[in-house]
C-alpha positions in Angstrom: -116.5 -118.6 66.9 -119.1 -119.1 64.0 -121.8 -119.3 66.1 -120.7 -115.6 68.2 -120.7 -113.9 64.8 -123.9 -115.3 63.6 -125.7 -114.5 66.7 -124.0 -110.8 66.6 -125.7 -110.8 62.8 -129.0 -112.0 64.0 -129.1 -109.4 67.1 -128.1 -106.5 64.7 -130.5 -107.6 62.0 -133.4 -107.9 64.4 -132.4 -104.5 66.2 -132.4 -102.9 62.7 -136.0 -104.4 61.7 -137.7 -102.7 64.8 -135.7 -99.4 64.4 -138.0 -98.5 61.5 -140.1 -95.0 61.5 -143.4 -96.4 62.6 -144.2 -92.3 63.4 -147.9 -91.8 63.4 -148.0 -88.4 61.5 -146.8 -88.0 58.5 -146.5 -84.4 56.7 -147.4 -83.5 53.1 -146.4 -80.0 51.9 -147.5 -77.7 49.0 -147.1 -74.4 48.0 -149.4 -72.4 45.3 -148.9 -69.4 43.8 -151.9 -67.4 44.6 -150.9 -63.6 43.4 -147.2 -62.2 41.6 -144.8 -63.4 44.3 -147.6 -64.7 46.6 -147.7 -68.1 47.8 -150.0 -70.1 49.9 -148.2 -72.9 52.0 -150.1 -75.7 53.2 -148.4 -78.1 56.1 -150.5 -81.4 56.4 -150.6 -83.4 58.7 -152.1 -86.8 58.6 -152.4 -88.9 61.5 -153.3 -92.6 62.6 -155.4 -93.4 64.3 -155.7 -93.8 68.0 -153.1 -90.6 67.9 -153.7 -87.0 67.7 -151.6 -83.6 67.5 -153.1 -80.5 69.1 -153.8 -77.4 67.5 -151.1 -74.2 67.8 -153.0 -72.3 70.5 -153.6 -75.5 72.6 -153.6 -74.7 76.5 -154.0 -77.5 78.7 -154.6 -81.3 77.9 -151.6 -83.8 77.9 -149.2 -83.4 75.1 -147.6 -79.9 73.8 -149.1 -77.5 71.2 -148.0 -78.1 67.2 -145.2 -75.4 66.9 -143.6 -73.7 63.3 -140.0 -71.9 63.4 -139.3 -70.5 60.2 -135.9 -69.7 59.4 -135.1 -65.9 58.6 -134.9 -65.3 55.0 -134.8 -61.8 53.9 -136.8 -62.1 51.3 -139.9 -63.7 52.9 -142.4 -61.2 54.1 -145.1 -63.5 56.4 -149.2 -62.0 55.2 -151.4 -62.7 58.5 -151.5 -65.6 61.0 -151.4 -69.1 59.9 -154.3 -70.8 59.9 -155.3 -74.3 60.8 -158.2 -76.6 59.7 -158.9 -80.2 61.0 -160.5 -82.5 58.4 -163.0 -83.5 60.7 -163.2 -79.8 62.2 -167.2 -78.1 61.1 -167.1 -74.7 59.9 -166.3 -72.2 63.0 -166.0 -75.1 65.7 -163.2 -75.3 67.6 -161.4 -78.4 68.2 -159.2 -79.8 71.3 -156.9 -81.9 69.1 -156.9 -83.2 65.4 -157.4 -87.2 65.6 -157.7 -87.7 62.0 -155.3 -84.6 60.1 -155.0 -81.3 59.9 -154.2 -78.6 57.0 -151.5 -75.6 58.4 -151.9 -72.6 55.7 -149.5 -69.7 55.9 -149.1 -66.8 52.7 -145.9 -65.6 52.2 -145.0 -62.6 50.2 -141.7 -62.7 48.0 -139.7 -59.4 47.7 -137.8 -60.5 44.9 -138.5 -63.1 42.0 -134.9 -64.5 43.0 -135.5 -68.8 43.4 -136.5 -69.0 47.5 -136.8 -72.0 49.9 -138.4 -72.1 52.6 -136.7 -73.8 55.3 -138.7 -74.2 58.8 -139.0 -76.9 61.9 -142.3 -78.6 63.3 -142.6 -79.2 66.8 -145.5 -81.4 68.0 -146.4 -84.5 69.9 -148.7 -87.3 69.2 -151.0 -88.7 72.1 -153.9 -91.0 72.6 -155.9 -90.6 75.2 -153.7 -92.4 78.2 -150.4 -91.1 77.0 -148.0 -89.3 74.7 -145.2 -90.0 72.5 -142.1 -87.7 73.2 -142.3 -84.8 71.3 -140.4 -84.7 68.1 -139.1 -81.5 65.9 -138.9 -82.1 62.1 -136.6 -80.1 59.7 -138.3 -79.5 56.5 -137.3 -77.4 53.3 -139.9 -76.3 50.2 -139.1 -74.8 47.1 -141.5 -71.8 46.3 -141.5 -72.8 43.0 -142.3 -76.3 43.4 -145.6 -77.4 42.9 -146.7 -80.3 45.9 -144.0 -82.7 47.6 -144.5 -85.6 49.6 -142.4 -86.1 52.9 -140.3 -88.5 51.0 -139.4 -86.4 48.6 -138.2 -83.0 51.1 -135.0 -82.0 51.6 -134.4 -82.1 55.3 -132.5 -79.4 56.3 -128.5 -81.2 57.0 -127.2 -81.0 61.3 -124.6 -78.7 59.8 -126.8 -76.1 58.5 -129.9 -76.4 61.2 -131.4 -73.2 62.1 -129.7 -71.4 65.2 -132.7 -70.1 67.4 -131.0 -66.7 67.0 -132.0 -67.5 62.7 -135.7 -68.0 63.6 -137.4 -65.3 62.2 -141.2 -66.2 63.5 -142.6 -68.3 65.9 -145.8 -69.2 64.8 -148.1 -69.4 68.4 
């Protein structure tokens, strides 16, 4: 009977030891204020190597296009398109995918100074070049008032309070 329970412990333990996030892009968000009640977001991604994410306009190629869903907050006005900027991307070149990391920038406009977050989801799926990892959607929340977080330090939106598609106030292409 000792022996069952020990091996049950040693299979769970084991199990646990592999179950770890071993996900190859990680995400570091900031917000700046650039103007009164203007902020700057910036979304980056970092990512290891022999993995890549593809840009939001991607057509084509294996894996699926990096995707933002913003959830409606009547008090967020989006300015222009978000833009996106690989760090080994030249000035005007367009790139395929991001192997190394990419930067996601996206002004908001506030119509209040009451305290906002931002709550949004990030759809995207890493590759190499023989095959892809399933594609994964992360919750993320950032305080406009805040000034950089690191991934381990967001607030991920709870199951209970998950944006409804029907909350989604812009799809970012």
């Amino acid at each position: 009977m000792k022996r069952i329970i020990l091996l049950i412990i040693l299979v769970q333990t084991t199990v646990a030891s592999f179950a770890q996030n071993n996900h190859p892009v990680s995400w570091k968000l900031s917000s700046e204020l650039i103007a009164p009640l203007t902020y700057q977001i910036k979304l980056h991604a970092v990512v290891k190597a022999p993995y890549h994410i593809y840009p939001q306009g991607a057509a084509g190629g294996m894996g699926m296009p990096t995707e933002f869903l913003f959830v409606q907050d009547d008090n967020v006005e989006f300015v222009g398109e978000m833009t996106e900027k690989g760090e080994e991307q030249k000035e005007g070149e367009s790139l395929a995918y991001y192997a190394k990391g990419v930067t996601f920038t996206q002004t908001l406009k506030l119509k209040s100074e009451r305290k906002t977050t931002v709550a949004f989801t990030v759809k995207y799926m890493a590759c190499t070049n023989q095959m892809c990892l399933p594609p994964i959607a992360k919750d993320f929340t950032l305080d406009l008032a805040d000034k950089t977080k690191t991934i381990n330090e967001i607030d991920t939106i709870k199951p209970n309070n998950s944006p409804k598609p029907t909350d989604m106030q812009k799809t970012l292409p």
